[in-house]
N, C-alpha and C positions, 0 to 999 in steps of 0.2 A: 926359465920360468916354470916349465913342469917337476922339477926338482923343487924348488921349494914348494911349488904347490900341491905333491905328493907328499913331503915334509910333515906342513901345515898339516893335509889331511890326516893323517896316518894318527897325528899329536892328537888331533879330534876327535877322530874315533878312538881310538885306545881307551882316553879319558871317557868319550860317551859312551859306547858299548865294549862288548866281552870280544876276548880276541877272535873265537870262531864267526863271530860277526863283521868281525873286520877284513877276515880272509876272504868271506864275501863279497864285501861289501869291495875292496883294494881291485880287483880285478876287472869289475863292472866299471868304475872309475877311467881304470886305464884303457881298456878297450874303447868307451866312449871319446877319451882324448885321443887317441891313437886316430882314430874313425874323425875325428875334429883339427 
């Protein structure tokens, strides 16, 4: 389930924002699942 759902996300953001945004943005993601 977290593999695609990291998937999904990643396809998301790329498309919505610029990649230095995603490098951000990917890690907060993962810590919050991690943490969940």
């Amino acid at each position: 389930v977290m593999d695609g759902e990291l998937v999904q996300l990643e396809r998301e953001t790329e498309i919505a924002i610029h990649p230095g945004a995603l490098k951000v943005l990917v890690p907060s993601r993962v810590a919050r699942a991690e943490a969940a």
